[in-house]
C-alpha positions as CSV (number, residue, x, y, z in Angstrom):
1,X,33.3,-3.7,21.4
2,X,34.9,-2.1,24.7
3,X,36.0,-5.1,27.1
4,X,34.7,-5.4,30.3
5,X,36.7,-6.0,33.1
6,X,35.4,-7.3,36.4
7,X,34.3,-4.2,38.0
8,X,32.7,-3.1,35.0
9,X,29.1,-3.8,36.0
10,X,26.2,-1.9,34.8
11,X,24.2,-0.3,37.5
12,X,22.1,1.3,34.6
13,X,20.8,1.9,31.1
14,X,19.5,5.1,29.5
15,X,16.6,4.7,27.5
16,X,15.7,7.4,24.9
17,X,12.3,8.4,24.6
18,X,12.5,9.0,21.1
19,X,13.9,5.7,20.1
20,X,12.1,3.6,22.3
21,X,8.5,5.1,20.4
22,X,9.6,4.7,17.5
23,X,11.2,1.1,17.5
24,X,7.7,0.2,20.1
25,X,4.9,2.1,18.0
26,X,3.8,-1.4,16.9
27,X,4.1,-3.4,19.5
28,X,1.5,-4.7,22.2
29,X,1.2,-3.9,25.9
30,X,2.9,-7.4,26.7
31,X,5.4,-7.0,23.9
32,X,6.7,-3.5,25.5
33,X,6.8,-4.7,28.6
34,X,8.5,-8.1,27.2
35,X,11.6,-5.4,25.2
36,X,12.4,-3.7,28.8
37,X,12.6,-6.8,30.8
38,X,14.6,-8.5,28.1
39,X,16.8,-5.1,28.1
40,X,17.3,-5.3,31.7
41,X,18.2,-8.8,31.5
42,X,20.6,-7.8,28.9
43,X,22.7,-5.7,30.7
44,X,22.2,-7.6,33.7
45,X,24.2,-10.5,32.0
46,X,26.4,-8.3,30.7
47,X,25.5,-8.3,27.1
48,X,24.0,-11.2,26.4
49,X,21.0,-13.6,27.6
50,X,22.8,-16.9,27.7
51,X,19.4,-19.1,28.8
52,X,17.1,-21.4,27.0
53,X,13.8,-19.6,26.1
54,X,12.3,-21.7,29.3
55,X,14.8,-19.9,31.6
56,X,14.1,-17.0,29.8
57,X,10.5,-17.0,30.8
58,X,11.0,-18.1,34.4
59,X,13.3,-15.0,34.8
60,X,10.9,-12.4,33.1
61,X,7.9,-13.8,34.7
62,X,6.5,-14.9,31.9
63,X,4.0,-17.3,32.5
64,X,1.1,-17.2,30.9
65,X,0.7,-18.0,26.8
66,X,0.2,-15.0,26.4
67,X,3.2,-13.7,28.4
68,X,5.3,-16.1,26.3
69,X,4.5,-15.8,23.0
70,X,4.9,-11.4,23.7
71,X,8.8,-12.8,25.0
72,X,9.1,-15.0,21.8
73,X,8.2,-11.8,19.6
74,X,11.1,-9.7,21.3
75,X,13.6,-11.8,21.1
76,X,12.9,-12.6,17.2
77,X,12.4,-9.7,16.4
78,X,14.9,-7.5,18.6
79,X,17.5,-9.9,19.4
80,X,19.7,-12.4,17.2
81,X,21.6,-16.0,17.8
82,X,24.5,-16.6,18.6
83,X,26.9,-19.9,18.8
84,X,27.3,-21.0,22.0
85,X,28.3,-24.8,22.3
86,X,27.9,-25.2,25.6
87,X,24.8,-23.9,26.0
88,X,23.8,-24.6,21.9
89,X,23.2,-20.8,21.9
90,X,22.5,-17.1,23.3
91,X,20.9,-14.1,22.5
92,X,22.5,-10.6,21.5
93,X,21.3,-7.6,20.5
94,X,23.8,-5.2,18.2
95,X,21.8,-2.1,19.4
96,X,22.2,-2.6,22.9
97,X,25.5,-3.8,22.5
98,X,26.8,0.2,21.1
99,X,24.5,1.5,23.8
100,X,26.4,-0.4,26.4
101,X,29.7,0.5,24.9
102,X,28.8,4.0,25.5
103,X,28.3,3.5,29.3
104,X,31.4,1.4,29.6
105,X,33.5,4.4,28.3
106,X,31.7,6.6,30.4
107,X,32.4,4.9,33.7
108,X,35.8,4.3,32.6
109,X,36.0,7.8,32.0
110,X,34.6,8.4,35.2
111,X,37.0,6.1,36.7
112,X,40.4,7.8,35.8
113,X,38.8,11.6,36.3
114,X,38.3,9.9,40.1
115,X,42.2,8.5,40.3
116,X,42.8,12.2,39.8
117,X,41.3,13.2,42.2
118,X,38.5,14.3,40.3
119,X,37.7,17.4,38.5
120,X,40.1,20.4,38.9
121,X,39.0,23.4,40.2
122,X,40.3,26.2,37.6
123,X,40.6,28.7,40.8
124,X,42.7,27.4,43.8
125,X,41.0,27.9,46.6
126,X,42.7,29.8,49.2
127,X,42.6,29.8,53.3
128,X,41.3,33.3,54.2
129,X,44.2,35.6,55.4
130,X,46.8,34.2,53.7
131,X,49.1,35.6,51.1
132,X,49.8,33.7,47.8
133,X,52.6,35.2,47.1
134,X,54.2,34.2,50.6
135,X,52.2,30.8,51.5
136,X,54.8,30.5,54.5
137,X,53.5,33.5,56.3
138,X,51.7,33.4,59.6
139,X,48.1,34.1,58.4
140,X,47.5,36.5,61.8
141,X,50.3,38.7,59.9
142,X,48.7,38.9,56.8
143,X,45.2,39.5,58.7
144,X,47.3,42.5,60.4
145,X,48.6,43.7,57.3
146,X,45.1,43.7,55.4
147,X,43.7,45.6,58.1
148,X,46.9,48.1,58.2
149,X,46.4,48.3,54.5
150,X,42.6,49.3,54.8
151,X,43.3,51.9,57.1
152,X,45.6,53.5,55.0
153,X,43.5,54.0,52.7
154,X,42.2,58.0,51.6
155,X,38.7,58.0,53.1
156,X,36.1,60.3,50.7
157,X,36.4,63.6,51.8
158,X,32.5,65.1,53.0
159,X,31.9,68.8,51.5
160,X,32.5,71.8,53.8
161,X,30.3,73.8,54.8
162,X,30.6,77.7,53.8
163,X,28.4,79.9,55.5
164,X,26.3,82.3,53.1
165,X,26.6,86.0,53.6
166,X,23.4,88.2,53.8
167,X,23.7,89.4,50.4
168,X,24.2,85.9,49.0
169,X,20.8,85.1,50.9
170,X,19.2,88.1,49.3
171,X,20.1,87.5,46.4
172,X,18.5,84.0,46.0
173,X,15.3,84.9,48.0
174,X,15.2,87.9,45.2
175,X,15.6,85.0,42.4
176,X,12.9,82.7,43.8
177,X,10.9,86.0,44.6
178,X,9.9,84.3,48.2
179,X,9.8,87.9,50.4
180,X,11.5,86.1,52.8
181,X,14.0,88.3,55.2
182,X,17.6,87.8,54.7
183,X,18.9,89.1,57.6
184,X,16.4,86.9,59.7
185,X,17.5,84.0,58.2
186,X,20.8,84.5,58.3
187,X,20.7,85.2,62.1
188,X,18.2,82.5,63.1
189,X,21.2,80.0,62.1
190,X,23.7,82.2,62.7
191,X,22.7,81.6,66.3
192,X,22.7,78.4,66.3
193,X,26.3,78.2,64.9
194,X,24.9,76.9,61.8
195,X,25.0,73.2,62.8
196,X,24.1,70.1,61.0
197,X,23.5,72.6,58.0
198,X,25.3,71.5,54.5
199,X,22.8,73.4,52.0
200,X,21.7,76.9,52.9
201,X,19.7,77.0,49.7
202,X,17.5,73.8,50.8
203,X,16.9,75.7,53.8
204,X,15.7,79.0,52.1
205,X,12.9,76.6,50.3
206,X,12.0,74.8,53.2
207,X,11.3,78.3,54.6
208,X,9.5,79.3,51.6
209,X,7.1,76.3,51.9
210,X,6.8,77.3,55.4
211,X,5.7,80.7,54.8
212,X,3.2,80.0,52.3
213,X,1.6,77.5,54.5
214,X,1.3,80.0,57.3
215,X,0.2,82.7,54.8
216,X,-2.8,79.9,53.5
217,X,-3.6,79.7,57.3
218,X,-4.1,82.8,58.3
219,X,-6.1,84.2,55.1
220,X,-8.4,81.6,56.8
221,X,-8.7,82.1,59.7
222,X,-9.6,85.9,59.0
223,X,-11.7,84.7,56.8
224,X,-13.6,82.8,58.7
225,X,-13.4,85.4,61.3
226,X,-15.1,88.0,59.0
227,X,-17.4,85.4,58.5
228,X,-18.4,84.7,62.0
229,X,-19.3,88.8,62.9
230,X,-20.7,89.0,59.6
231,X,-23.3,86.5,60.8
232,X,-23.4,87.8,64.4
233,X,-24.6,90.8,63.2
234,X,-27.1,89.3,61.0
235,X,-28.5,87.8,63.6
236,X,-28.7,90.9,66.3
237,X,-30.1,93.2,63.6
């Protein structure tokens, strides 16, 4: 068993679900509630209950017969005797006695990681600025230099702009079979220097689109035009 030093107190006790169901599946309401006091108690005397079953009620609350007789069934049934001359006796329990030798490593174990400092980080954190390979640098340097450094860097270049010729324009309206007039296009942009223009050939559709639309209006408005002195005359005849 792990000693315990002075500072070794337990603040806590784990209990698992699937041990405590199984080792309480038989008991009675007062008899569970008698195994966690007693438990508590345990670790609260660090290992051991060193009272006289009277004591032991008085500190669990157990007054009534009832109460008693659930207290007397833990601790007969859960928890052995041990010599004590002294005090004649005191109770122990093997099973808490591993379970409290796992948290006694594990706050020793949390103990020394603390001494250390604590966990280490695998990265090292570094001040922004700062150069690792030259820690004795003043950071506004290395804030210059990083900012030097960016600005050296090859920006993407953007695509020029070529200017189609007429016969270029032609020659695609003739492909997408649009009717629409080269040499108008070319010199409707042509006057305007061609600005903000990167693809001619978007443009040529955009036109296209255009044209239809206008063509789709005015087939109805002379339709409904024909319409109109269609019924005019109806009506004067």
């Amino acid at each position: 068993m792990t000693t315990q030093t002075q500072q070794d107190k337990f603040i806590y006790f784990p209990i698992y679900l699937t041990d405590y169901v199984s080792d309480s599946r038989k008991l009675t309401m007062l008899q569970r509630g008698a195994l966690i006091d007693l438990s508590v108690l345990y670790f609260q005397e660090d290992l051991k209950i060193n009272y006289t079953k009277e004591q032991i009620y008085r500190l669990v609350f157990a007054f009534s017969k009832e109460e008693q007789e659930a207290v007397d069934f833990i601790l007969n049934n859960y928890f052995t005797q041990s010599e004590n001359k002294p005090m004649g006796f005191y109770w122990v329990s093997n099973r808490l006695n591993q379970l409290g030798d796992k948290i006694l490593k594990r706050l020793n174990s949390s103990r020394e990681n603390g001494k250390k400092g604590g966990r280490g980080n695998k990265k090292e954190n570094k001040p922004m600025g700062l150069n690792p390979l030259n820690p004795d640098q003043n950071p506004d340097e290395n804030i210059l230099n990083e900012t030097k450094l960016n600005e050296t860097k090859p920006k993407p270049k953007s695509k020029l702009f070529i200017k189609p010729t007429i016969d270029e324009i032609k020659d695609y309206c003739l492909e997408r079979k649009n009717n629409i007039d080269a040499e108008h296009f070319f010199n409707f942009y042509e006057a305007r220097a061609w600005k903000d223009i990167k693809n001619w050939k978007a443009c040529v559709i955009t036109w296209e689109k255009n044209k239809n639309k206008f063509s789709n209006n005015s087939f109805n408005n002379n339709q409904n035009k024909t319409q109109g002195v269609s019924e005019w005359k109806r009506i004067i005849s």
